[in-house]
C-alpha positions in Angstrom: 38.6 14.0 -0.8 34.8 14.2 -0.9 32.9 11.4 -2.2 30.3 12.4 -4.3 26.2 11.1 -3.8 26.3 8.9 -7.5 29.0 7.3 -6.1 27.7 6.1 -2.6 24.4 5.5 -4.2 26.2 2.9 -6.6 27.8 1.3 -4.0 24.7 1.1 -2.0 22.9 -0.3 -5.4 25.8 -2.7 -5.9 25.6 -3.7 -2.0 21.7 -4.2 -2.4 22.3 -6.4 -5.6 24.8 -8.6 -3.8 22.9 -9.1 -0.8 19.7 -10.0 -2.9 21.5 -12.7 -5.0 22.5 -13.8 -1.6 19.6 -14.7 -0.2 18.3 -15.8 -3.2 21.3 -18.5 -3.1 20.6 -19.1 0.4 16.4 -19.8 0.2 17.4 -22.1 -3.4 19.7 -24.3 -1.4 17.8 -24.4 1.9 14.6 -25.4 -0.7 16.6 -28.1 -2.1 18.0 -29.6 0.9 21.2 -30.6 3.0 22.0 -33.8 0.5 21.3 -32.1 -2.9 23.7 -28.9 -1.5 26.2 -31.4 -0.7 26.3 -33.5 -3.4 26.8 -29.9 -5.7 29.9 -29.3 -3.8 30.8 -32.7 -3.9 30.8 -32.0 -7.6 32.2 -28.3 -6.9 35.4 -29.9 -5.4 36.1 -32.7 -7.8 35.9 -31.0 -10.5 38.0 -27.8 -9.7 39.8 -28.4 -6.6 41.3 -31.4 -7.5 42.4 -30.4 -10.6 42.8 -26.9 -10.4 43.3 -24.7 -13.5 46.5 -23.1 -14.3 47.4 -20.1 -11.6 47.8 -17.7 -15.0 43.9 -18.7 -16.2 42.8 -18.0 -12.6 44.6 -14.7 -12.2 43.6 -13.6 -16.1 39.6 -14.7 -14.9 39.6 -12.5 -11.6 41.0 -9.4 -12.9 38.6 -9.5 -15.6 35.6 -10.1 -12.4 37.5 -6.5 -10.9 37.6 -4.9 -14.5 33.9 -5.8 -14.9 32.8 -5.0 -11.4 35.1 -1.7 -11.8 33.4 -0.5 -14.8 29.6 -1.6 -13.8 30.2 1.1 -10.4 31.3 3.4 -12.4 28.6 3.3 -14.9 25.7 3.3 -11.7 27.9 5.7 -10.5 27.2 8.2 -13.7 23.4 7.2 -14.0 22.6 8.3 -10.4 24.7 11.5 -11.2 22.4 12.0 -13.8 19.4 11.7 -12.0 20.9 13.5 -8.7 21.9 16.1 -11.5 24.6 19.0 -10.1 23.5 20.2 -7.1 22.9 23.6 -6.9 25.0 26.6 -4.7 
């Protein structure tokens, strides 16, 4: 199976996304400090992990993440196909 160029390219894009929100995350919280972080999941934990949701919401919330993350490569995938275009023999 060959994997086309749009496709790798999305992937990449998606991977460059991630990373940046990433170290965005990272540079807010290391701004803000060790206390105000852990306070935040101080509030993180109390409020979800102590009285977790139902495991039915949960499941219903991440497929809809895998649908929505599904459906965001594929549509990079088709705009870099269009501006790879077909390649030529």
């Amino acid at each position: 199976m060959r994997i086309s160029s749009a496709k790798v390219a999305a992937a990449i894009c998606m991977g460059l996304l991630l990373s940046l929100y990433v170290h965005y995350d990272y540079t807010r919280w290391g701004a803000l400090g060790l206390n105000a972080f852990l306070l935040h999941e101080t509030d993180r934990f109390n409020q979800y992990m102590t009285n977790p949701r139902p495991t039915i919401f949960i499941t219903l919330c991440y497929v809809a993440v895998a649908l929505i993350g599904a459906v965001l490569y594929e549509a990079i995938a088709v705009v870099f196909s269009k501006v790879f275009g077909p390649k030529s023999a």
